[in-house]
C-alpha positions in Angstrom: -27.3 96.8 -94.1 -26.8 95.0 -96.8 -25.3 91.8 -96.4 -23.1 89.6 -99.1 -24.3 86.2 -100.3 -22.6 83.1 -101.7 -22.3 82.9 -105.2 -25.0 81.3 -107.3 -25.1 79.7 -110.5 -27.5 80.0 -113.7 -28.4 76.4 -113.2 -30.1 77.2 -109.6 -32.4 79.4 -111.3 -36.2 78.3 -111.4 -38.5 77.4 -114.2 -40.1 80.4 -114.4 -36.8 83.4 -114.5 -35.7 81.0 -117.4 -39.3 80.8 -119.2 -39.7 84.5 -118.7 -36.1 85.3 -120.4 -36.7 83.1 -123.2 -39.7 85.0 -124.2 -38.1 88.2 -123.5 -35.5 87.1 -126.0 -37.9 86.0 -128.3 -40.2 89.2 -128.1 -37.1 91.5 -128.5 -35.7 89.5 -131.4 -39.6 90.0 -133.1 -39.5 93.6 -131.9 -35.8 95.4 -132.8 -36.4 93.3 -136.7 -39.4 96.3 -136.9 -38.9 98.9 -134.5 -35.5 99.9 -135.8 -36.6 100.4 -138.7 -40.1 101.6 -138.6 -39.2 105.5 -138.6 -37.1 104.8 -142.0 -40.6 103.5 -143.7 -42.4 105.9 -142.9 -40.1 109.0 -144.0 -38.6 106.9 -147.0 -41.5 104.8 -148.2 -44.8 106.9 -147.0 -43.5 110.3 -146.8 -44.4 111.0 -143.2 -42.6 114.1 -142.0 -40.3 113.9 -138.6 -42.9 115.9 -136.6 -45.9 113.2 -137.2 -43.2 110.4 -136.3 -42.3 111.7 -133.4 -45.9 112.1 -132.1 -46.7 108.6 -133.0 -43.4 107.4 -131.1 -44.3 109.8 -127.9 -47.8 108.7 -127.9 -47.1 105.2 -127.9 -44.4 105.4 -125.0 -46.5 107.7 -123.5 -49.8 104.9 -123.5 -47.0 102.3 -122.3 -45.9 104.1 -119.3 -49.6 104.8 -117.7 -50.2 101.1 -118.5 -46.9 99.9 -116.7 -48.7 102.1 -113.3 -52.0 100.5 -113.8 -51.1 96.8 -114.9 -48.6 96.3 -112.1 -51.5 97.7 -109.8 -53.6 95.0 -111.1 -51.3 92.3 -110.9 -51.1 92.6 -107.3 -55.0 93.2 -107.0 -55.8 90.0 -108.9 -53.1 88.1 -107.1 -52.0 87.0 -110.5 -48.5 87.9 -112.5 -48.5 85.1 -115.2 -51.4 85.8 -117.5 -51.6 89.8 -117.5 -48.0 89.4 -118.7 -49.4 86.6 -121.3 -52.0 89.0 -122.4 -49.7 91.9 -122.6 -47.1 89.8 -124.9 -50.2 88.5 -127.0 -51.3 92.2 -127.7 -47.7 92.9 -129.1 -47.3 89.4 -131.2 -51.1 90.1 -132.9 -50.2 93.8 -133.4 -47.3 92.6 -136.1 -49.1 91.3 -139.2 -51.0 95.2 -138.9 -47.4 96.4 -140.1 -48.2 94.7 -143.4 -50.6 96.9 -144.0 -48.6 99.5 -145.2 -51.2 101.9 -147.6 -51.5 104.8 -144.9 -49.2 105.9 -142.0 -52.2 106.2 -140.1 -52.3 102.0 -140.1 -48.5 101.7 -139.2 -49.1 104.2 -135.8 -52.2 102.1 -134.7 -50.2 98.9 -134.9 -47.4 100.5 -133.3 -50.0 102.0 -130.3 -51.2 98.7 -130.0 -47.5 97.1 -129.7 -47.1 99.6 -126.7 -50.2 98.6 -125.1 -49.2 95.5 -124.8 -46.0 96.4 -123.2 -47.2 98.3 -121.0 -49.7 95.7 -119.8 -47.2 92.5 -119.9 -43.8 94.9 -118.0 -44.7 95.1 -114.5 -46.6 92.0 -114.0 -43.4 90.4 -115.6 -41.1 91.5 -113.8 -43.2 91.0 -110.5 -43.1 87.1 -111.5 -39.5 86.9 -111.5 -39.1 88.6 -108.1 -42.1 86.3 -106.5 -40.2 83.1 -108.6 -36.5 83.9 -106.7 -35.1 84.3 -103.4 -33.8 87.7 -102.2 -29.9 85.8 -102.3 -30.5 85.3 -106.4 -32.7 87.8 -107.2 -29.3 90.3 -109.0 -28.6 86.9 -110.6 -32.0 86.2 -112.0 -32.8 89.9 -113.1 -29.7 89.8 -114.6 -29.6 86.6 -117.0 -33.3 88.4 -117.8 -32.0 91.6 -119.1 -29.0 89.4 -121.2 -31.7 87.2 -122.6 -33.4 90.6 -123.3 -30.4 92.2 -124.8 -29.6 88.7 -127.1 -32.7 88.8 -128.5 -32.2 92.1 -129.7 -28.8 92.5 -131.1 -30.4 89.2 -132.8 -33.1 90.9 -134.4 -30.7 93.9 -135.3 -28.3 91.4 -137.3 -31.7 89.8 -138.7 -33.1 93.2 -139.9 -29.6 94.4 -141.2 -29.2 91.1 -143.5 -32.4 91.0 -144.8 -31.8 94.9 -145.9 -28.6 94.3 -147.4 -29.3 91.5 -149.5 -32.8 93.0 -150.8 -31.1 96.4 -151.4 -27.3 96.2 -151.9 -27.9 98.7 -154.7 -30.6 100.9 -153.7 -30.0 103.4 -150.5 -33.7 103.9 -149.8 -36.2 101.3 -147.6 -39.0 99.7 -149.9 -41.7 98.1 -149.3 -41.2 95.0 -150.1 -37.8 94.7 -147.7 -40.4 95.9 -145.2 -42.9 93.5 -145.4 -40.2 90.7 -145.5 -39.0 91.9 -142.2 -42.3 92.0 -140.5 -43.6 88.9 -142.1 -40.4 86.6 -140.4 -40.8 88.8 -137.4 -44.5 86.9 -136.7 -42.0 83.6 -136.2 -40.3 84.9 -132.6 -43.2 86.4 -131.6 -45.5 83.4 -131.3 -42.6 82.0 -130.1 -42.5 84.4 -127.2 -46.1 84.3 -126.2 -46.2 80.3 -126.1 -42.7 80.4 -124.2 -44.7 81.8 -121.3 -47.9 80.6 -121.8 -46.2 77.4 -121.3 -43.4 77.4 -119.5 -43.9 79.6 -116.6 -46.3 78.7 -113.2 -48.4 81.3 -111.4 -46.5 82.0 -108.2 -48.5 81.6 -104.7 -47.1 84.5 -102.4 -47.5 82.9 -98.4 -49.1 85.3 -96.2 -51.8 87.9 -96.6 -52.4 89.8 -99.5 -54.9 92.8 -99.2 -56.0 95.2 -102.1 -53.3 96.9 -102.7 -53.8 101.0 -102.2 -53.6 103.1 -105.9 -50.8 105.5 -104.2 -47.1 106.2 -104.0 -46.4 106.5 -100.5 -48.1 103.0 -99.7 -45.0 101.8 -101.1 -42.6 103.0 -98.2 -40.3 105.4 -98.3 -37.2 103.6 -98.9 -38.8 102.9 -102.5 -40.0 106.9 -102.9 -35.9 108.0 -101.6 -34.8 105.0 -104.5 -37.3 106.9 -107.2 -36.5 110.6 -106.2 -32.8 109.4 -106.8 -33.1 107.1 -110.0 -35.4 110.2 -111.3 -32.4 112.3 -110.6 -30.3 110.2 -112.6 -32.9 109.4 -115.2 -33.4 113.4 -116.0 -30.0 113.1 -117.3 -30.2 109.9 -118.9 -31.9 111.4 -122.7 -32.8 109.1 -125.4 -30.1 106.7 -127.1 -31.1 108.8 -130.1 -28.9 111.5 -129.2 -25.9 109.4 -128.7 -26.2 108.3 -132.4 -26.8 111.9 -133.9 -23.2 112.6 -132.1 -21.5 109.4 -133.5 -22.9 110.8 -137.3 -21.6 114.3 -136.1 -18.5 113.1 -135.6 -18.2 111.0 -138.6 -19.6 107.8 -138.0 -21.5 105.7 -141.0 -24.7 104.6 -141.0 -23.5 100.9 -141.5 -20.4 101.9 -138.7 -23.6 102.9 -136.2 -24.9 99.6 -136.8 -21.8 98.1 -136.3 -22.0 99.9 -133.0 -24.8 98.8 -131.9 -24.2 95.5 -132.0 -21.3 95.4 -130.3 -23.2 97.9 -128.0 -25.8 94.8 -127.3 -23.4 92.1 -127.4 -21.5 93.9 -123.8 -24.4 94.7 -122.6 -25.2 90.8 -123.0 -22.5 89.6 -121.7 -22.1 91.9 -118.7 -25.7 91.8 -117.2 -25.8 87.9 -115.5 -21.9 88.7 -113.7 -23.4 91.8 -112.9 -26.1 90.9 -111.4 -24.9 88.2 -109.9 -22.3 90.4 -108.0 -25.1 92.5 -106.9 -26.1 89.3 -104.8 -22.7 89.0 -102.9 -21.5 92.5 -102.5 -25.6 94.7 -102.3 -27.2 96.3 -105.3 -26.1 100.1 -104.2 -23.0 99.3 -105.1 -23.3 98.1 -108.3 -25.8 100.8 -108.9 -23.1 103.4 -108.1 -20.8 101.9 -109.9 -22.8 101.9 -113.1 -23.7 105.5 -112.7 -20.2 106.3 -112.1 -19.2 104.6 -115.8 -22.3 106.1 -117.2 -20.9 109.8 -116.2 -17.4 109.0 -117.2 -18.9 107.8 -120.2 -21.2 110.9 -121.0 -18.2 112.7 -120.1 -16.1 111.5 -122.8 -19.0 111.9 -125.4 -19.0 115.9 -124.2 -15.2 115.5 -125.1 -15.3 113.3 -128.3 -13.4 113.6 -131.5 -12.8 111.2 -134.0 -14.8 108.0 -135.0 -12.7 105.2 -133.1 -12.9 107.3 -129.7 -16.8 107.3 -130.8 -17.1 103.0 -131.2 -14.7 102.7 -127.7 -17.5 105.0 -125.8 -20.8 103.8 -127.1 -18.7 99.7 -127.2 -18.3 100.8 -122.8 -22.1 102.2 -122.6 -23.0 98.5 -122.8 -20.9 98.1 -119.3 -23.5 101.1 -117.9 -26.5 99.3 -118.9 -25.4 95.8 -118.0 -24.4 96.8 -114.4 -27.4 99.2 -113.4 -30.6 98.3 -115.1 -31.5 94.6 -114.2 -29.9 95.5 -110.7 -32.1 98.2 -110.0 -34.7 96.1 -111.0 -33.5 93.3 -108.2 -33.1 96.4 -105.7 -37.4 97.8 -106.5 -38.4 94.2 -105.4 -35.5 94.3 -102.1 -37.6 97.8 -100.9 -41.2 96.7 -100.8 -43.6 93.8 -99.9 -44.3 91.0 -101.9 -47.8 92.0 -102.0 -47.0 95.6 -103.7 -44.3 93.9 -106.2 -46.6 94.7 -109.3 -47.5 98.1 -108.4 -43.9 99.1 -107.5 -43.1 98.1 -111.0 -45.5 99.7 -112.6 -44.9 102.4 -110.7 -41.0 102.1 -111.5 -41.2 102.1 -114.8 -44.0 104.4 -115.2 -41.9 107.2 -113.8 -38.6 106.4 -115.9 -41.1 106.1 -119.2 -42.7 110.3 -118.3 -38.9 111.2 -117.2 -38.0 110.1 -121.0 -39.6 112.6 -122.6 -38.5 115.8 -120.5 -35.2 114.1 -120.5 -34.5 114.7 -124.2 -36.5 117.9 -124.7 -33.8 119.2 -121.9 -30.9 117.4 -124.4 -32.5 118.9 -127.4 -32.5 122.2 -126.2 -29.3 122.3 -124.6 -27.4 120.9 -127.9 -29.9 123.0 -130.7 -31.4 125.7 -128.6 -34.9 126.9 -128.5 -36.7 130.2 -130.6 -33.6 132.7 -131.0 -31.5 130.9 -128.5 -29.0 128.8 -130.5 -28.1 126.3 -127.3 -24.6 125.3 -125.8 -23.7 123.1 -128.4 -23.9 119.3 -129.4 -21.9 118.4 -126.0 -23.9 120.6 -123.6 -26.6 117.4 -123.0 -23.8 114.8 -122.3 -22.0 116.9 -119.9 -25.7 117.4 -117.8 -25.9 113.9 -118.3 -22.6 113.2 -116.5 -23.1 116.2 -113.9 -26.8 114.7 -113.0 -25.3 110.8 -112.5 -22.8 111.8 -110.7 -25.3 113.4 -108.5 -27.4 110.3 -108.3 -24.3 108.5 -107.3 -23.8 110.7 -104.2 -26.7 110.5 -103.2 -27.2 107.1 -103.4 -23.9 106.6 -101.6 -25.2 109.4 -98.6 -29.1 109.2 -98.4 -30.4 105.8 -99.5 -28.4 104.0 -96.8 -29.7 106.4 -93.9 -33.1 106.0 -95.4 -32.7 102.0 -95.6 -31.5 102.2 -91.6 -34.5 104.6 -90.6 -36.6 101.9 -92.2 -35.2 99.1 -90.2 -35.2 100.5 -87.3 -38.8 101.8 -87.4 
């Protein structure tokens, strides 16, 4: 049962939720500069066709996601969060001045590989730190102010990257190199930033009690946690990439500089929705936050499906930020409410793991059902958003029906 808690405050928060968000904000301001526009160098600048792009993006969230299972694992093996996730940022900050190198695509993937290795190594053992750092009564609260700091440092780096490409190039439509290597250059600044942020700041957490060696398998994690993953899987097959949600806002109209427009304000909800939100999930249990997420994330979907003109566009994509900021740092407070301390990393890693693979059938399934596949021509461009809304609201009943039977068979075992 889950049982309501007073309200606490961002002040009650310990030293190490707030040294982990700064460098989360830090990292993402650093990261969003490049990222976003790291597919527009390579086509523009280096000529590198979509296919190549997209194999260098899948194999780099590919490498992330196995590294999320393993580092997580060996977080709780070692008995140590704080410098894996140390490591894993450091990776990421020394993989930047490799984007300078800009004479061969083959250079740009190998940084960009190596800026997924180090998220994969640094996520789980993270986000194991600030579940051992809090109690159970903040722990919606403190993933919650995470994912804003997160989600700051991102629309942050967005701005950044959109101001530094409008005052190199208000006359020229195409990315140069030059405007590149500017970005990536004042990109090192936040990323050192981030790595010392935690190096510093945060404090190895002791966890009382004993601590084996953690078993490499699934089912040592209970099944409370496998009924949450079926179920977030569920939901997740549904759930295709952002991307696609873009390509319908320029379907229906939208301008490049409107989309970024979007996308800001996208962050800036999602911001300012994530530390109420999480905190809520403290009083009132994280299912039903979850649910209630899901629910605006199939309304949502919905209404993409439905879609036609450019302001109905900016309202839907402006309310995807209330999705993100109610369900994702919850769920992330909810993986550490189903297991032991002692399997915190590997649940993690095994969390995200699964929602990294999911990605990839998720918007093969989107791509076919907007596009089509061989001679089949598909559904049209709302066919994905319409099994996107059809497979959270099945996520949503189930999480209303089976978790909570699950989570009492648990209890009383």
């Amino acid at each position: 049962m889950e049982v309501p808690s007073p309200k606490a405050k961002l002040r009650d928060l310990p030293r190490n939720v707030w040294a982990v968000s700064l460098t989360s904000f830090f990292m993402d301001i650093s990261s969003e500069m490049v990222i976003n526009i790291l597919p527009l160098f390579l086509s523009n600048v280096l000529g590198v066709k979509t296919n190549i792009i997209g194999i260098i993006e899948g194999v780099a969230e590919a490498t992330a996601s196995l590294l999320k299972l393993f580092s997580g694992w060996l977080s709780d093996k070692l008995k140590s969060r704080k410098w894996l996730a140390v490591l894993g940022y450091g990776i990421s900050a020394l993989s930047k001045p490799f984007f300078l190198l800009t004479g061969a695509w083959g250079t740009i993937a190998s940084a960009r590989w190596a800026d997924r290795v180090g998220k994969g190594i640094r996520t789980a053992p993270r986000d194991a730190l600030v579940a051992d750092s809090i109690d159970e009564k903040q722990r919606g609260l403190a993933f919650g102010f995470h994912r804003a700091a997160d989600t700051a440092g991102a629309m942050l780096g967005l701005l950044i990257a959109f101001f530094i490409v409008w005052k190199a190039q208000s006359a020229q439509n195409l990315l140069t190199i030059g405007t590149f290597r500017a970005i990536v250059l004042i990109s090192l600044i936040p990323a050192v930033l981030a790595v010392l942020s935690l190096a510093l700041g945060a404090r190895e957490v002791n966890i009382s009690g004993q601590r084996a060696v953690p078993k490499f398998a699934f089912k040592s994690l209970g099944k409370p946690f496998i009924v949450f993953m079926l179920i977030v899987g569920l939901f997740d097959l549904g759930n295709s990439s952002d991307a696609f949600l873009v390509l319908r806002a320029q379907e229906r109209g939208v301008s490049v500089l409107g989309i970024l427009g979007m996308l800001v304000v996208f962050n800036l909800i999602y911001t300012l929705i994530s530390t109420p939100a999480g905190g809520l999930s403290d009083r009132i249990g994280r299912r039903k936050v979850i649910i209630g997420g899901w629910i605006v994330y199939a309304l949502i979907y919905l209404g993409f499906a439905l879609v036609q003109t450019q302001w109905q566009v900016w309202l839907l994509y402006v309310v995807y930020g209330v999705y993100y900021g109610m369900a994702y740092g919850t769920a992330k407070a909810m993986v550490a409410d189903l297991v032991p301390a002692e399997l915190r990393g590997t649940a993690y890693g095994t969390y995200n793991a699964i929602l990294g693979m999911l990605d990839f059938p998720a918007s093969v399934i989107a791509g076919v059902l907007w596009q089509g596949i061989g001679a089949w021509s598909g559904f049209g461009a709302g066919a994905p958003f319409l099994f996107g809304a059809v497979m959270a609201g099945l996520a949503a009943l189930l999480m209303v029906v089976w978790m909570p039977r699950v989570m009492r068979n648990a209890q009383a075992g």
